[in-house]
gemmi code that builds the backbone of each chain (N, CA, C; Angstrom):
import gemmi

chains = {
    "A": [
        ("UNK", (7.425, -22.355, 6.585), (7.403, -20.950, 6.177), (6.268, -20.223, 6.881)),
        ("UNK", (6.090, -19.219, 7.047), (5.153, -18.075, 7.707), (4.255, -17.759, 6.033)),
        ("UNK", (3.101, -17.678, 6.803), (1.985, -17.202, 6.363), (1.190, -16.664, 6.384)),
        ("UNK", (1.201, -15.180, 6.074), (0.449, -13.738, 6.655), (-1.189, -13.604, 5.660)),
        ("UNK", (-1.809, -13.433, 6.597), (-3.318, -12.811, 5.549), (-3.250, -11.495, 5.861)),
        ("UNK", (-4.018, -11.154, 4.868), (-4.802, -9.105, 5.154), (-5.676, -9.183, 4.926)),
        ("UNK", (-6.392, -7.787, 5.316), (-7.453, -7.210, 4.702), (-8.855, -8.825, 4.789)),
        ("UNK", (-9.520, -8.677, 3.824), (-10.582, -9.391, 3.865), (-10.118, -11.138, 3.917)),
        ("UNK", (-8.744, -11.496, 3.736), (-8.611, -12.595, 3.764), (-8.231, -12.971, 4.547)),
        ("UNK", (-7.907, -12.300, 5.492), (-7.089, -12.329, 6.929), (-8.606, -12.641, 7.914)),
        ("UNK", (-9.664, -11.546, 7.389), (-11.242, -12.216, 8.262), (-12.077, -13.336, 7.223)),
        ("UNK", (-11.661, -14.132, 6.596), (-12.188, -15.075, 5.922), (-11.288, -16.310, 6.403)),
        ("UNK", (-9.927, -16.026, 6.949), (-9.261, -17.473, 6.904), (-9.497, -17.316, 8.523)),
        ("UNK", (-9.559, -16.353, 9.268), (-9.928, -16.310, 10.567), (-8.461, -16.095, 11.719)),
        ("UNK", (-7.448, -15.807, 10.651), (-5.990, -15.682, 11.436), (-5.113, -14.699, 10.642)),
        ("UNK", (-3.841, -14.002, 11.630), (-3.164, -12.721, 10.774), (-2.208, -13.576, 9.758)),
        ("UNK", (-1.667, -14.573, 10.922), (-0.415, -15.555, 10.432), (-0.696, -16.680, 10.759)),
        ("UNK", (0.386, -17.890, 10.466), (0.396, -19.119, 10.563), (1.812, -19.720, 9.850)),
        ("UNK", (2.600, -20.615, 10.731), (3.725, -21.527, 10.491), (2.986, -22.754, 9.723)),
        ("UNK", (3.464, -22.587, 8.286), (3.793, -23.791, 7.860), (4.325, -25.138, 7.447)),
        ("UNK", (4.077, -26.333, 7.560), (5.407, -27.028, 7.027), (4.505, -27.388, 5.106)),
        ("UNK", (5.263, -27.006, 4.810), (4.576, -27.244, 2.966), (5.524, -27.896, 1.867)),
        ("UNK", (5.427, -28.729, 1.181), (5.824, -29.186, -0.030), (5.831, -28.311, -0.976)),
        ("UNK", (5.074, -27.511, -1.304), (4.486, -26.866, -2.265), (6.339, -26.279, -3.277)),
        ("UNK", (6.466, -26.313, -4.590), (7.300, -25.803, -4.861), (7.069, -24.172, -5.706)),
        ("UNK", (5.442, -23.977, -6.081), (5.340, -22.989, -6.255), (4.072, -22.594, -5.814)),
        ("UNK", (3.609, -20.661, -5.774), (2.895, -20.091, -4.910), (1.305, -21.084, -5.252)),
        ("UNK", (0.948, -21.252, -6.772), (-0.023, -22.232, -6.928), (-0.499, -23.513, -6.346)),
        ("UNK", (0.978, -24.045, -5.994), (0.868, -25.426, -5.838), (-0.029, -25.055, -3.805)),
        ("UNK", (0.882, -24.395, -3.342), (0.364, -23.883, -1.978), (-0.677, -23.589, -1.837)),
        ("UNK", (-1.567, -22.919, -2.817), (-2.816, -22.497, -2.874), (-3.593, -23.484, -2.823)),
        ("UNK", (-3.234, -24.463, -3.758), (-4.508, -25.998, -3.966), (-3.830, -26.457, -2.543)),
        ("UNK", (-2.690, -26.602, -2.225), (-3.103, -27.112, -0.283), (-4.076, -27.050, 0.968)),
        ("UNK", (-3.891, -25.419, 0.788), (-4.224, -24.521, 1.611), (-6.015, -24.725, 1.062)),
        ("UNK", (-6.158, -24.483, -0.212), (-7.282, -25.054, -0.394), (-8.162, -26.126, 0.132)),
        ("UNK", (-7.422, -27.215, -0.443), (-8.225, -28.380, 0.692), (-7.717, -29.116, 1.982)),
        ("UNK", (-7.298, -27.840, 2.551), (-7.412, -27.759, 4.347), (-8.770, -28.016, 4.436)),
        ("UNK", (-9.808, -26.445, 4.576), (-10.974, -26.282, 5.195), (-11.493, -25.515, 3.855)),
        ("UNK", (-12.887, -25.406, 4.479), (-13.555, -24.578, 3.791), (-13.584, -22.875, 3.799)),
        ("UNK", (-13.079, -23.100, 4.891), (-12.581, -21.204, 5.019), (-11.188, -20.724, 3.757)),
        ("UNK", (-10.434, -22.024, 3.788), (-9.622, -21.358, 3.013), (-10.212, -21.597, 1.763)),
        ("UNK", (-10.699, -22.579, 1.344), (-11.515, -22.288, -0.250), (-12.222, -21.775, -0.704)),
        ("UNK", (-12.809, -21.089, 0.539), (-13.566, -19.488, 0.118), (-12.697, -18.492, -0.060)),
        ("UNK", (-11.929, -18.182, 1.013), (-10.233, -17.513, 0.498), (-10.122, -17.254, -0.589)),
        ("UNK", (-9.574, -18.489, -1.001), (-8.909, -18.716, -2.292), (-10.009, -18.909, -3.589)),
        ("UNK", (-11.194, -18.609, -3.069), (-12.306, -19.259, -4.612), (-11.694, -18.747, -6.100)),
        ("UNK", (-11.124, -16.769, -5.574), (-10.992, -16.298, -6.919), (-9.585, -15.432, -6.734)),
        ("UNK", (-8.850, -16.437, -7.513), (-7.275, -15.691, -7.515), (-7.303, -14.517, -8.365)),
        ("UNK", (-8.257, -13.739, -8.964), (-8.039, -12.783, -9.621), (-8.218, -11.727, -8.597)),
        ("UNK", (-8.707, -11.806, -7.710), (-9.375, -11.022, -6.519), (-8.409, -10.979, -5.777)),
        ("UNK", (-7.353, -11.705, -5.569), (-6.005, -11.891, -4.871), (-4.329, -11.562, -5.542)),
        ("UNK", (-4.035, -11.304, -4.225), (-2.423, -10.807, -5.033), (-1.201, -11.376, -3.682)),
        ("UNK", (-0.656, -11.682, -3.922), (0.843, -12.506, -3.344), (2.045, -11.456, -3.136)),
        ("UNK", (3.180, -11.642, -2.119), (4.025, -11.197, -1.784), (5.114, -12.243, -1.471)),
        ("UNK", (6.197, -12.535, -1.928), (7.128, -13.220, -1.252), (8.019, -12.617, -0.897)),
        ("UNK", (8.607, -13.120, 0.196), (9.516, -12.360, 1.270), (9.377, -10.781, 0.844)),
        ("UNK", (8.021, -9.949, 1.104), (7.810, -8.482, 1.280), (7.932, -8.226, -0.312)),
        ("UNK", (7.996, -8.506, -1.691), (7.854, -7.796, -2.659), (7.249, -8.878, -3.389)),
        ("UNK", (6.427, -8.286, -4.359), (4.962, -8.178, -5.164), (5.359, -9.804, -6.008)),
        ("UNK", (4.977, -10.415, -6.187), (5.055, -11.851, -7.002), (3.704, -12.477, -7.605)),
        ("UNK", (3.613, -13.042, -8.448), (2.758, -13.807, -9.122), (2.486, -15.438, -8.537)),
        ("UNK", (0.942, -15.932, -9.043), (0.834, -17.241, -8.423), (1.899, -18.450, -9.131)),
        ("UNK", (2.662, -17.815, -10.324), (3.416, -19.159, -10.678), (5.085, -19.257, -10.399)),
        ("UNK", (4.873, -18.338, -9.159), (6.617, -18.040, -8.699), (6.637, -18.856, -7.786)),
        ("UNK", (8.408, -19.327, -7.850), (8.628, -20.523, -7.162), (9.056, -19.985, -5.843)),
        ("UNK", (8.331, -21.485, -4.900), (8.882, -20.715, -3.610), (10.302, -21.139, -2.940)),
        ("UNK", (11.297, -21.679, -3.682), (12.220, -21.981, -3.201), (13.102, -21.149, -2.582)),
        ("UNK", (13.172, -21.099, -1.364), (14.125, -20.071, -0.337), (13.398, -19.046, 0.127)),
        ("UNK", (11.943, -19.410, -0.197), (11.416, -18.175, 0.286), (10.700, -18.263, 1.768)),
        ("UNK", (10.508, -17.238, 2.751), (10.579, -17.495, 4.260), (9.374, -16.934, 4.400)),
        ("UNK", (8.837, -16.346, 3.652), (6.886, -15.500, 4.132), (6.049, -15.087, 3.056)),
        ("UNK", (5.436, -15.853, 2.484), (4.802, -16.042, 2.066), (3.016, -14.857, 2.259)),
        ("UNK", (2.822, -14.083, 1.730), (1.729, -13.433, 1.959), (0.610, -12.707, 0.610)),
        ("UNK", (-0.999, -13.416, 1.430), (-1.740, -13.145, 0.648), (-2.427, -12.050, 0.958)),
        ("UNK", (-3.080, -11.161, -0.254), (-4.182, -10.257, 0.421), (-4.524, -9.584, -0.868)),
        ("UNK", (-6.198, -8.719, -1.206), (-6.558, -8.276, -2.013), (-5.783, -6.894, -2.515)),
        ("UNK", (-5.991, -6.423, -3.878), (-5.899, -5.238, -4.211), (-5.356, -4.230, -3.343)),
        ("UNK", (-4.323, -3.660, -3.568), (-3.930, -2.705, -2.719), (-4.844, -0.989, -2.713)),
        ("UNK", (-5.011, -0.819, -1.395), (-5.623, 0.758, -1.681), (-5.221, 2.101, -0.999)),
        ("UNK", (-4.120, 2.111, -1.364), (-3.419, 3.078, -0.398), (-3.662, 4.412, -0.839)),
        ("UNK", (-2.570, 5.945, -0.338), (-2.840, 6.688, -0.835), (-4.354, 7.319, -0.424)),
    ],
    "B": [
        ("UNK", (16.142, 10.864, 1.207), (14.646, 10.767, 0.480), (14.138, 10.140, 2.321)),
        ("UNK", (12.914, 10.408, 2.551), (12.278, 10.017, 4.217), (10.819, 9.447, 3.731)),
        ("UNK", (10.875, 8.115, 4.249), (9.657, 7.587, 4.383), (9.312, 7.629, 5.037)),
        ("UNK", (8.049, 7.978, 6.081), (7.605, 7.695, 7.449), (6.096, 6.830, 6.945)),
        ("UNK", (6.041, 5.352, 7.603), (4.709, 5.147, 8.019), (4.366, 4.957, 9.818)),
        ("UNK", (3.220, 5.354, 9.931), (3.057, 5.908, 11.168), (1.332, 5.649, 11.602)),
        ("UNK", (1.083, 5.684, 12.839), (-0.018, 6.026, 13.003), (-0.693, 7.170, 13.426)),
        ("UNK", (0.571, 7.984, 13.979), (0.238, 9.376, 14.752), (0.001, 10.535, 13.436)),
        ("UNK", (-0.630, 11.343, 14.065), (-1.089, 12.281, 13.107), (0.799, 12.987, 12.380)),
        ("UNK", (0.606, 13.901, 11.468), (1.803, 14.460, 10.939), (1.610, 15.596, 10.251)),
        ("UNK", (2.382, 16.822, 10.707), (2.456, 18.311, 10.516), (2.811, 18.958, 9.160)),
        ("UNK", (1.866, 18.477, 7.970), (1.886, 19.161, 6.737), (3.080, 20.405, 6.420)),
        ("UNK", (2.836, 21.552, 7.363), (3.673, 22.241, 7.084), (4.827, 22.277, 7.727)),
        ("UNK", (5.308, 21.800, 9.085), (6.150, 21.501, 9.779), (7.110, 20.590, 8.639)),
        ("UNK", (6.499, 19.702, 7.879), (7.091, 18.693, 7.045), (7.510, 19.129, 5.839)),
        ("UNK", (6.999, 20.150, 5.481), (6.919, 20.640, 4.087), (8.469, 21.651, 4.332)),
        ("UNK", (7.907, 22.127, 5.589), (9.041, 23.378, 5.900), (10.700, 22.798, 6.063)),
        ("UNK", (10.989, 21.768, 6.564), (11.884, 20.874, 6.966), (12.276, 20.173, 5.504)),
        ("UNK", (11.394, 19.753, 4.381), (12.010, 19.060, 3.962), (12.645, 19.642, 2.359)),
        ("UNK", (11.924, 21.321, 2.719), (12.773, 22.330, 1.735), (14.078, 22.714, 1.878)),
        ("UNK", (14.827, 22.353, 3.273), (15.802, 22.782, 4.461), (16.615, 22.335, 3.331)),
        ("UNK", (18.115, 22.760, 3.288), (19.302, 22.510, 2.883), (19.607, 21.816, 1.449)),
        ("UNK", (18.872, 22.180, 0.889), (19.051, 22.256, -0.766), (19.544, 23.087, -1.578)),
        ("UNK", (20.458, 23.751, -1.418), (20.706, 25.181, -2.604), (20.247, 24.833, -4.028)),
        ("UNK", (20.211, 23.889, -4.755), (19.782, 23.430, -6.134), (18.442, 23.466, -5.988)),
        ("UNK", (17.437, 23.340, -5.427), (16.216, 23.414, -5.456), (15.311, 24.293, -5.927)),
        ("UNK", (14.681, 23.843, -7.014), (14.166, 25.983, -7.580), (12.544, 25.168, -7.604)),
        ("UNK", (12.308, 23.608, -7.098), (10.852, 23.420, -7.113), (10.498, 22.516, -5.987)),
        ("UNK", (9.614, 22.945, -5.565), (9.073, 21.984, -4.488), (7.459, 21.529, -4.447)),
        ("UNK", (6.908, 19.986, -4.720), (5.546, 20.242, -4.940), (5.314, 19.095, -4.135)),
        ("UNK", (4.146, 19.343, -3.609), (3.773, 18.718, -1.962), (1.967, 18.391, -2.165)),
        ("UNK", (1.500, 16.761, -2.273), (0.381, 16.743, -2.378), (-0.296, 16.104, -0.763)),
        ("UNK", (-1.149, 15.931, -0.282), (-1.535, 15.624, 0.626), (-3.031, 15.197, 0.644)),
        ("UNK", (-3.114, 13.352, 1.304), (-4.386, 13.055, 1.262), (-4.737, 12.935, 2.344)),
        ("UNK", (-6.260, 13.252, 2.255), (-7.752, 13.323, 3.140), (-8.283, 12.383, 3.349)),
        ("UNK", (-8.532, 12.301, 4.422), (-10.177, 11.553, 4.542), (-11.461, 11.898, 4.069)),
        ("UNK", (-11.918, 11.561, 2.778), (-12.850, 12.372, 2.696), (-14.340, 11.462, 3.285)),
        ("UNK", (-15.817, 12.097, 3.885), (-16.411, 11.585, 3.979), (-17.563, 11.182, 2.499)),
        ("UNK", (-18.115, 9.935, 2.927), (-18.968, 9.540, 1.440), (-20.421, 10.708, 1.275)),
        ("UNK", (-20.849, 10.333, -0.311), (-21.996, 11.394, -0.360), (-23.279, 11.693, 0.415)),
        ("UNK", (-23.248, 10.399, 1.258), (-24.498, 10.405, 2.139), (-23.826, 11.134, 3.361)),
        ("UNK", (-22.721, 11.183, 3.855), (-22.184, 12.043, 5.052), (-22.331, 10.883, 6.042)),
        ("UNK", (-22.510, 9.700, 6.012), (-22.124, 8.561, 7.032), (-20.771, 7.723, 7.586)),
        ("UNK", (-20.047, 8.482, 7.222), (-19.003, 7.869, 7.319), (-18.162, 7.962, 9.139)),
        ("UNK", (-18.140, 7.045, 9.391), (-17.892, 7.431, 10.783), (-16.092, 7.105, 10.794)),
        ("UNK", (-15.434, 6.300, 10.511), (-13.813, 6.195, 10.115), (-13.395, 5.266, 9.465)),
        ("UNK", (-12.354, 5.550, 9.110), (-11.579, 4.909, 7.825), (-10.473, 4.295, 8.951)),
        ("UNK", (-10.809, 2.937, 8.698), (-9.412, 2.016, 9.140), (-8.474, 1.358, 8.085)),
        ("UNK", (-7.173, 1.855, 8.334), (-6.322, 1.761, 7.549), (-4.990, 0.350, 7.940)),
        ("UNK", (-5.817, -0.962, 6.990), (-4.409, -1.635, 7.636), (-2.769, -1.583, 6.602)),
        ("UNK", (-2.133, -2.302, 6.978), (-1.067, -2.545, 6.431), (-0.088, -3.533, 6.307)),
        ("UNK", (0.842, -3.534, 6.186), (1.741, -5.000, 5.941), (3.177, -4.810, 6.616)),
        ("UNK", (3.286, -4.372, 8.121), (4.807, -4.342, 8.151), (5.834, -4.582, 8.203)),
        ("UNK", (6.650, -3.581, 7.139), (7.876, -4.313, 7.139), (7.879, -4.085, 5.224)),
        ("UNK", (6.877, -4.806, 4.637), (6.376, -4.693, 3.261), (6.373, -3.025, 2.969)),
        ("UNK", (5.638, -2.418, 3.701), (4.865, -1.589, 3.781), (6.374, -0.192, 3.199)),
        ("UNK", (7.211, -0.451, 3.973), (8.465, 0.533, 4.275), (9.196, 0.325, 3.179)),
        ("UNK", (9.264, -1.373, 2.374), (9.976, -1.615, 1.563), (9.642, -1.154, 0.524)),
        ("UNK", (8.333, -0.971, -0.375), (7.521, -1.129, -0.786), (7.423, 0.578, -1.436)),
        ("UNK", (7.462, 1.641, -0.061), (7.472, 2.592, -0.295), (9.035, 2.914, -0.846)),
        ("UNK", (9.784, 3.364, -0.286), (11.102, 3.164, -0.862), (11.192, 2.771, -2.207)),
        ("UNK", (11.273, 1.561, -2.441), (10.763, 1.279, -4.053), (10.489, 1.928, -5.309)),
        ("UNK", (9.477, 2.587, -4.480), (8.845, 3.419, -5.384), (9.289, 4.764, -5.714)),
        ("UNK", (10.047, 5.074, -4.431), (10.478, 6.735, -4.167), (11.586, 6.598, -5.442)),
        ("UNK", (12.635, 5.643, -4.554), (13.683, 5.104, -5.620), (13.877, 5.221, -7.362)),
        ("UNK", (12.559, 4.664, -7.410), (11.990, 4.578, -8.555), (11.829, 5.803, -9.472)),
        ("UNK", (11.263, 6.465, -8.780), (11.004, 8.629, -9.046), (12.549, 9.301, -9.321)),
        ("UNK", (13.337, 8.680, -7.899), (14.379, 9.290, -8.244), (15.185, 8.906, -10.030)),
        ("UNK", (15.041, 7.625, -9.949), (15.819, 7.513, -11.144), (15.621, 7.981, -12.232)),
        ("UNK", (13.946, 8.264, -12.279), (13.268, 8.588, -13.752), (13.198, 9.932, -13.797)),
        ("UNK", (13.608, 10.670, -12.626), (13.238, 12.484, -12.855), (14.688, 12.439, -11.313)),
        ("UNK", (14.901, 13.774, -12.196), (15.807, 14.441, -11.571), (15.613, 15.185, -10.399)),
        ("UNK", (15.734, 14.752, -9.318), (14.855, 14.979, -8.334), (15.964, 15.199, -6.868)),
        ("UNK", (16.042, 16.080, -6.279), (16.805, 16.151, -4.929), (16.888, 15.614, -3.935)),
        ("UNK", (15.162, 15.389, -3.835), (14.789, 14.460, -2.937), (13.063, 13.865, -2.805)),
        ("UNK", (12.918, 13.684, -1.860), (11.451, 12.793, -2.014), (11.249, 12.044, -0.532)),
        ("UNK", (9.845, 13.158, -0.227), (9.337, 12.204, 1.246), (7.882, 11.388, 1.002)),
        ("UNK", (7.923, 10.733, 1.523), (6.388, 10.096, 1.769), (6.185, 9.734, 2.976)),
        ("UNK", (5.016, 9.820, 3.567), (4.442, 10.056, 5.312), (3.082, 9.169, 4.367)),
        ("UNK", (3.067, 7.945, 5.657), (1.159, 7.140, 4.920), (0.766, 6.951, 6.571)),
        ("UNK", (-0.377, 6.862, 7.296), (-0.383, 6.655, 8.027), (-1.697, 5.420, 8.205)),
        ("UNK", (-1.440, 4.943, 9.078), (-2.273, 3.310, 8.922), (-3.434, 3.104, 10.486)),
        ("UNK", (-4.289, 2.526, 10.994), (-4.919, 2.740, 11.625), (-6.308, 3.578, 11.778)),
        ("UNK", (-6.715, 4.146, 12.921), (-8.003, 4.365, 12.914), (-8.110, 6.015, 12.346)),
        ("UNK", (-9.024, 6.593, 11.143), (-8.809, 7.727, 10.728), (-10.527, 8.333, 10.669)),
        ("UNK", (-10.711, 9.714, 10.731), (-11.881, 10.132, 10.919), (-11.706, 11.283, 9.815)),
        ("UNK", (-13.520, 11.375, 9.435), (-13.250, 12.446, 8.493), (-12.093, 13.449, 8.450)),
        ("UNK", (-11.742, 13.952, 7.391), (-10.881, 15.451, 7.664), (-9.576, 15.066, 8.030)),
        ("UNK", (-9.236, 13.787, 8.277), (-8.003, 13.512, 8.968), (-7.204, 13.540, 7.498)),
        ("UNK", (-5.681, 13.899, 7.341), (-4.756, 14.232, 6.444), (-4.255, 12.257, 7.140)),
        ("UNK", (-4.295, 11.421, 5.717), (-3.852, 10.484, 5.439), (-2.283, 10.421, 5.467)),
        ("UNK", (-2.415, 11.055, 4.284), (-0.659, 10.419, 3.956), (-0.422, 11.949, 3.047)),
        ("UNK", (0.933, 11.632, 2.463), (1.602, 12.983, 1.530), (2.941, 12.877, 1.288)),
        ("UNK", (3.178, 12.942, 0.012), (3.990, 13.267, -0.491), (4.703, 14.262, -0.985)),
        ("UNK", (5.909, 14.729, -1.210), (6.794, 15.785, -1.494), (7.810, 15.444, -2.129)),
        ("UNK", (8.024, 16.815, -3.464), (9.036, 16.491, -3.980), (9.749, 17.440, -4.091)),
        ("UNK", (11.275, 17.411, -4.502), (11.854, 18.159, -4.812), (13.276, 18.165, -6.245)),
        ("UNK", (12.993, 19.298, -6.528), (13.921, 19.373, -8.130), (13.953, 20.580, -8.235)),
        ("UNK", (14.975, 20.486, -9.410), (15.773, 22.173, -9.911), (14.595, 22.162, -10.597)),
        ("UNK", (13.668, 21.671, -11.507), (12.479, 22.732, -12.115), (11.045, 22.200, -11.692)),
        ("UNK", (10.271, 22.329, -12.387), (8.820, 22.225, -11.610), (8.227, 21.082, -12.403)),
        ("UNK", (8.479, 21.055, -13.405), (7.837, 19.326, -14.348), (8.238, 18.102, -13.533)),
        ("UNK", (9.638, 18.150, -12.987), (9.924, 16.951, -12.857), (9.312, 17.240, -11.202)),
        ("UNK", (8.953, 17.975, -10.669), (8.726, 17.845, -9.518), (7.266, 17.284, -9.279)),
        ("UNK", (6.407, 18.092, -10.313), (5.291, 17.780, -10.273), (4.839, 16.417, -11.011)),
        ("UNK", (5.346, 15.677, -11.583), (5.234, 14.800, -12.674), (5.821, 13.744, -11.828)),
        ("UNK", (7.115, 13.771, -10.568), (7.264, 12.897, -9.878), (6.156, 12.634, -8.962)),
        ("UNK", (5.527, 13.816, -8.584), (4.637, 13.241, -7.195), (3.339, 12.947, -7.820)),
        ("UNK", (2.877, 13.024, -9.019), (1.943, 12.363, -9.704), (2.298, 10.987, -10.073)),
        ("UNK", (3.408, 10.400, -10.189), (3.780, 9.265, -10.314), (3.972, 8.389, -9.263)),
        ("UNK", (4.278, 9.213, -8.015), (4.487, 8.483, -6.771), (3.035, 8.060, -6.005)),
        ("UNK", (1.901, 9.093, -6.745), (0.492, 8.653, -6.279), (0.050, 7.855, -6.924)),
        ("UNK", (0.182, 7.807, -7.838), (-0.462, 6.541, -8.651), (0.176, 5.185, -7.823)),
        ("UNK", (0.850, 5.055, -8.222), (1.807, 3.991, -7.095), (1.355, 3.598, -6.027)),
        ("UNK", (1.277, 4.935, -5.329), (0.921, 4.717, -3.849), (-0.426, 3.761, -3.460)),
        ("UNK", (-1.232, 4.511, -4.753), (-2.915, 3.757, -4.816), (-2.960, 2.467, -4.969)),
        ("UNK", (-1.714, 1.529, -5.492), (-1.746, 0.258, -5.593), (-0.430, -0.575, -5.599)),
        ("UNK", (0.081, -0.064, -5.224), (1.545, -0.933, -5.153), (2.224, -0.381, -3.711)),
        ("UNK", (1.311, 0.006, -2.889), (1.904, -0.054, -1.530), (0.892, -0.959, -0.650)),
        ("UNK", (1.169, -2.192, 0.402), (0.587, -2.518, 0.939), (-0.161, -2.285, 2.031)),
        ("UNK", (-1.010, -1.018, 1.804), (-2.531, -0.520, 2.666), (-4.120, -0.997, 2.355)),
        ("UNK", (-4.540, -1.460, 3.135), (-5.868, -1.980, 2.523), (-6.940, -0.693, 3.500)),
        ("UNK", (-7.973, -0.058, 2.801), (-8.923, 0.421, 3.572), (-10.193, -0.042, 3.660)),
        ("UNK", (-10.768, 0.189, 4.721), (-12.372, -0.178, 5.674), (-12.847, 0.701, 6.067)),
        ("UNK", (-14.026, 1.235, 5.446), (-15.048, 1.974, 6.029), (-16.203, 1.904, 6.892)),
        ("UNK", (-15.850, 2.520, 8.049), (-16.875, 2.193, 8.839), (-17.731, 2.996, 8.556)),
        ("UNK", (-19.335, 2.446, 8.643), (-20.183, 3.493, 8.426), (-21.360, 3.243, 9.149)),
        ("UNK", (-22.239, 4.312, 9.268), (-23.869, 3.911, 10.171), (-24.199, 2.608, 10.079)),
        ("UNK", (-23.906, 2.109, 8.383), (-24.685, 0.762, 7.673), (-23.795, -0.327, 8.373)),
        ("UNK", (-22.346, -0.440, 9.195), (-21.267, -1.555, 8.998), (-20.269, -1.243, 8.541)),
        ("UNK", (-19.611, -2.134, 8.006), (-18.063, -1.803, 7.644), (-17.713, -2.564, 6.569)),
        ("UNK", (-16.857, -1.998, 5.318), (-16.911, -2.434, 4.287), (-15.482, -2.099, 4.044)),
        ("UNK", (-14.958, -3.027, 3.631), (-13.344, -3.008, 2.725), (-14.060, -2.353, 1.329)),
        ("UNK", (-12.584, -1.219, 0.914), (-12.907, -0.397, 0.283), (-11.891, -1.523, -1.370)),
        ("UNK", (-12.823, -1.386, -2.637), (-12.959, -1.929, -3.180), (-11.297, -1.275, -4.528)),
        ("UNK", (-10.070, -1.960, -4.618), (-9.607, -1.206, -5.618), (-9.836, -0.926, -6.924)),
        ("UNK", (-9.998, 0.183, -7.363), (-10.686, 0.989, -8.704), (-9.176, 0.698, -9.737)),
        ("UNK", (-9.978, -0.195, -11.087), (-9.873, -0.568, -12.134), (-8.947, 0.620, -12.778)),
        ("UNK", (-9.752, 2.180, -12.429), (-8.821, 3.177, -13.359), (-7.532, 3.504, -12.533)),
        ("UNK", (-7.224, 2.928, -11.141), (-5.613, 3.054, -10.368), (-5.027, 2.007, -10.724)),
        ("UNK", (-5.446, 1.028, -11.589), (-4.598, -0.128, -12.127), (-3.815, 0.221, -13.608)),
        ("UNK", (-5.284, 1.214, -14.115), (-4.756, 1.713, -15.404), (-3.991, 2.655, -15.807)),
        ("UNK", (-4.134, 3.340, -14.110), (-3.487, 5.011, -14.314), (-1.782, 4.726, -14.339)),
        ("UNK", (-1.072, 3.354, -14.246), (0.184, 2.681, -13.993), (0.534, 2.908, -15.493)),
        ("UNK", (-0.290, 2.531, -15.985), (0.143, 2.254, -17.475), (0.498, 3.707, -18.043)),
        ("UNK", (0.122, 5.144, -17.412), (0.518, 6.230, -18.253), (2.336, 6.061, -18.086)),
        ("UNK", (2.924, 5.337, -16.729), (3.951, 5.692, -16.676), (4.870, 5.273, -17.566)),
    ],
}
model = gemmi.Model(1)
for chain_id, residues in chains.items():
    chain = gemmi.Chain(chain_id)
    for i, (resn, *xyz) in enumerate(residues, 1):
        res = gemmi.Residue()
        res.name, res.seqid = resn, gemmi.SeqId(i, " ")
        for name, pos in zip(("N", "CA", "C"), xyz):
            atom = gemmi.Atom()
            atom.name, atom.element = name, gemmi.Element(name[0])
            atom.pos, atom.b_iso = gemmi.Position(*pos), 0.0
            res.add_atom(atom)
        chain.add_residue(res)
    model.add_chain(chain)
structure = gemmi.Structure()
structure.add_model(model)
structure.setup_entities()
């Protein structure tokens, strides 16, 4: 699956995107992966309240499953407008 | 209903004028439009605006969609623009349109609230000091809940 950062997490993990191959069956389970990759991503990820998820382009929570899903994307608080 | 996200600048009244065009039912039209504003110290050198595309288009729509169903509404544009922005620069804007003026005005107050957090734009301020991601405010999380 594809894996997009933004905003401040996109310069903390040090990349826009990235192809994954993942087990993970939900957005949580991906997180503790991605977690203990490196230490960049567990700074990332230190505080999921600070973070918000997108699957395939609309708004989702960390305990949604990712089955069938093709892009996966993290990034803080939205501030548009 | 016209979404545009964009990076090029966009003609407030050119847009406004066009998107009153060919409505005979229309007896309201209310049109808000955001700024760049600079901070209280006057350091602000530009506002970089990223985004998510693709999200970004869906996302808006959504929301327009959304307006339409809950207010009676003719139509509905939104223009956001993403990239490098300098004081004074006109951001983004919305427009609405309806046979009376509540639902017109009451839609594009609803479509801003929205806009402030349920569209995928993140902002960065550059300033004399560096550059700082701009932090989302607690009362645009709450202002959801009037709807």
């Amino acid at each position: 699956m594809q894996v997009l950062y933004f905003a401040w997490v996109r310069e903390r993990i040090g990349l826009p995107k990235e192809t994954l191959e993942s087990s993970a069956s939900t957005v949580m389970e991906l997180v503790e992966e991605l977690r203990a990759r490196e230490e960049r991503y567990a700074v990332a990820f230190s505080d999921l309240s600070a973070l918000r998820v997108a699957l395939d382009q609309d708004l989702s929570d960390f305990d949604a499953s990712l089955e069938g899903v093709r892009e996966v994307a993290f990034f803080p608080p939205m501030t548009g407008g | 209903m016209r979404i545009l996200v964009q990076s090029d600048p966009f003609d407030v009244a050119a847009e406004t004028e066009g998107f009153a065009q060919g409505h005979e039912n229309v007896g309201a039209l209310v049109s808000f439009t955001g700024i760049v504003r600079n901070n209280d110290a006057g350091t602000l050198k530009s506002m970089q605006i990223e985004h998510y595309p693709g999200m970004t288009e869906k996302a808006l729509a959504k929301i327009a969609t959304e307006a339409q169903s809950r207010w009676d509404l003719q139509d509905v544009l939104v223009i956001h623009r993403h990239g490098d922005l300098v004081p004074g620069e006109k951001i983004m804007m919305v427009a609405t349109a309806a046979r009376h003026r509540k639902a017109a005005f009451e839609a594009a107050d609803y479509l801003m609230d929205y806009l402030k957090s349920r569209a995928p734009f993140w902002k960065r301020e550059i300033t004399s000091d560096g550059a700082e991601w701009v932090a989302a405010k607690e009362d645009d999380e709450e202002a959801l809940n009037r709807w």
